[in-house]
N, C-alpha and C positions, 0 to 999 in steps of 0.2 A: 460982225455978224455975217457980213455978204464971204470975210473969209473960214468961216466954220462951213458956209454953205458948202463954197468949194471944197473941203476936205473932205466933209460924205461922200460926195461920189467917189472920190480917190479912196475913200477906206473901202468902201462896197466894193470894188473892182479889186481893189488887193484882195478881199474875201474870197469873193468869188476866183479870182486867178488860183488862191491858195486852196479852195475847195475841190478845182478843176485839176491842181496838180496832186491834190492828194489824191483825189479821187481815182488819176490818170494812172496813177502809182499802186492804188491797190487793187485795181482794175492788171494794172501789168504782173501785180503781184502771183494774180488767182491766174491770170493765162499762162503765165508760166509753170507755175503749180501743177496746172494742167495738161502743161506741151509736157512736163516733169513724167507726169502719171502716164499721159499719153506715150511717150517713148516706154517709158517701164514696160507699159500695156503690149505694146508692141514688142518690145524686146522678149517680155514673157510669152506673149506669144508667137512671134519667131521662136524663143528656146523651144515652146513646147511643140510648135509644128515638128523644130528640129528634131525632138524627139520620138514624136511622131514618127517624124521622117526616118530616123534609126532604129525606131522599134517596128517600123514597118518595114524597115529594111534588112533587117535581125532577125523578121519575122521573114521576109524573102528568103537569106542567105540559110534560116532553120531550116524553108520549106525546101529550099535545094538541095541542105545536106542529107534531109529525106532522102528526097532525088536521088543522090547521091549514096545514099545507105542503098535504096533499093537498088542503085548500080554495082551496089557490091554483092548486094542478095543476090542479083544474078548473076554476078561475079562468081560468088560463091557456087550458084548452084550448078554455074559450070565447069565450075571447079570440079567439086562432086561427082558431076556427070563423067569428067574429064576420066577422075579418079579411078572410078565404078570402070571404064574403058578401060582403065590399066591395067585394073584390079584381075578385070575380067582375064585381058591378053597375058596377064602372069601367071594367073591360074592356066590355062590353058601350057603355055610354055611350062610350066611347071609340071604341067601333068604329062606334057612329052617328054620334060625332062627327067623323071622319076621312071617314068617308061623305059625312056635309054638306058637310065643308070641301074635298074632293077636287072642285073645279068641272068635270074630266073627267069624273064619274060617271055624268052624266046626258045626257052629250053622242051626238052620232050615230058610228057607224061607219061606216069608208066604207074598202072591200076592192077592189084592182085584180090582176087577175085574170093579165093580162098580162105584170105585173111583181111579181109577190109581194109584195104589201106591205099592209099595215092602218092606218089611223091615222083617229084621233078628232078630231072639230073640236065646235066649240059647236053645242049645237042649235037656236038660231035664225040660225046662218048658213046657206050656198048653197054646195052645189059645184056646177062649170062640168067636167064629164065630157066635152065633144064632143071633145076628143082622147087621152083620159083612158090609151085602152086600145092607140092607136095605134102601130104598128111603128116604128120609128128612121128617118129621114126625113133626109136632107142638108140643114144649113143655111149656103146660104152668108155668110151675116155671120158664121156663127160657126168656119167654116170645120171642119164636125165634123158627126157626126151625133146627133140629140136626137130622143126621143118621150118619150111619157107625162105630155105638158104638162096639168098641174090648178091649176085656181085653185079660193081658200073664201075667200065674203067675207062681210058682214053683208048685201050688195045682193045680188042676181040678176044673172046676165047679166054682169058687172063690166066683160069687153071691150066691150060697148055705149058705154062711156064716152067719150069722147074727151078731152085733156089738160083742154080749157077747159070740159067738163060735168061733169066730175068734182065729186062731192057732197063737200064740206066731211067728212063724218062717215063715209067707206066706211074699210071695214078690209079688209087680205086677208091671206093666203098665197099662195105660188106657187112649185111646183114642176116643174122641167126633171130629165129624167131622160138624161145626159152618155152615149154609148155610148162605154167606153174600154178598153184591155187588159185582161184579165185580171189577167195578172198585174201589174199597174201598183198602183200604193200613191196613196190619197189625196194626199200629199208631191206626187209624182210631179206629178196633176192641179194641184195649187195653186200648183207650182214653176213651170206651162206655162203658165198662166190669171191666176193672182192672185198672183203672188209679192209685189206691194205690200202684200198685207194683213198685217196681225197674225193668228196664231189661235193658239185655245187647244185643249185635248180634254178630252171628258168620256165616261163610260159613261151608258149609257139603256139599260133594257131587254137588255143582255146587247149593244150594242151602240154600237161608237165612234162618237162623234162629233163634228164640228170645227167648230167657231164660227170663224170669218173676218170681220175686223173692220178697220176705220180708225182712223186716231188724228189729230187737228185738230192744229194750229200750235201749240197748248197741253199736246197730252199726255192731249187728253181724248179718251175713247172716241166715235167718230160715228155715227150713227145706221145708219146703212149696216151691216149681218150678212148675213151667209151661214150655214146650216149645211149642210155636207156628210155622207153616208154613202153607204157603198161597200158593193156585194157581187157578186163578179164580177165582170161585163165593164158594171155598171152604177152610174153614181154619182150619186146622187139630192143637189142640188141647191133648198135651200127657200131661197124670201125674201121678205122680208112688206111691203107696201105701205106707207103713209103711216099719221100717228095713233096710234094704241095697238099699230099688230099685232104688234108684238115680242113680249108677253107671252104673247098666245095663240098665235104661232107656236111659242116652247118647250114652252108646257102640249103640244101638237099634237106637238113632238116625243116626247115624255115618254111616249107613247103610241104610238108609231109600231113594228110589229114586220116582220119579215119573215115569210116565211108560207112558204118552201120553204128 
């Protein structure tokens, strides 16, 4: 009897030791559960700071490259400006440049009064005005009437010449001023006059004009031109002597306006 006593307390005490250890145990169970959740917590939210932190930082490095765009806006718009500068000074050089190279620029005018008309020659040539201004005249070789006969040469005087004194190095133009119908068409003239020629048309100055040309036994163009232009009852008639003067007679045309 007295040894049953003694076992109770020994079994209570194992209970309780076995209640204390389990309990100790699901006690460490839940705190670790916790420290578990707690780190997660943590780490999720460390991740999410971190993200945070890069989206705010992605969001800086955006706001910079803003920044940075608008460094190029004004990059750009100095470009632009730069451009427009260049633009400008090329235009400008450009427009000295066409000046230089226009060989009409600097040439003389020369206005007939008689017959309305303007036209530029080189200013170290000579015009021969003694009939310049003269009324339409009957010619009978040509069986027609013609005034407003101008020569421009490099020499003075150029009728002075005779075939066999003629200088090696004269150049001219020479223009016949044709009195023809009104209402007649260039065509017309050239059909009556020159129908052997070849021609072609071109515009100048707001104004047609017909090259009248030969063609050799080969097909090749001959030195022989005409140009015609017409207005009214008058049809001006250029053609250029020996040497070079073809070149300066179109510069010459290239310039030539009516005046009424």
């Amino acid at each position: 009897m007295n040894n049953q006593k003694g076992i109770v307390p020994v079994v209570i005490v194992a209970i309780i030791a076995g209640v204390v250890i389990i309990g100790g145990g699901v006690i460490w169970y839940f705190t670790s559960q916790n420290s578990t959740n707690s780190n997660t917590n943590t780490k999720n939210t460390i991740e999410n700071t971190n993200s945070v932190m890069n989206t705010n930082t992605n969001s800086a490095l955006n706001t910079n490259s803003k920044v940075n765009t608008n460094s190029t806006i004004n990059t750009n718009n100095n470009t632009i400006q730069n451009t427009n500068n260049v633009t400008n000074t090329n235009t400008t050089v450009t427009i000295n440049t066409n000046s230089a190279l226009d060989e009409t620029a600097d040439w003389e005018t020369y206005t007939n009064t008689r017959y309305a008309y303007t036209i530029k020659y080189p200013d170290n040539w000579y015009v021969d005005t003694n009939y310049s201004e003269a009324d339409f005249t009957y010619r009978a070789g040509e069986q027609t009437y013609i005034g407003g006969d101008t020569s421009w040469s490099n020499y003075s005087n150029p009728s002075q010449y005779t075939l066999g004194t003629i200088p090696n190095d004269i150049e001219s133009v020479n223009l016949l001023i044709w009195k023809v119908s009104q209402s007649s068409s260039v065509d017309d003239f050239i059909n009556g006059k020159f129908s052997y020629y070849d021609k072609e048309s071109f515009i100048s100055n707001d104004v047609t004009v017909t090259r009248l040309f030969l063609n050799d036994e080969n097909g090749q163009e001959s030195e022989r031109r005409m140009l015609l232009l017409k207005q009214d009852d008058r049809l001006f008639d250029f053609t250029y002597g020996q040497n070079g003067s073809l070149s300066v007679m179109e510069d010459m045309i290239n310039t030539f306006q009516f005046t009424n």
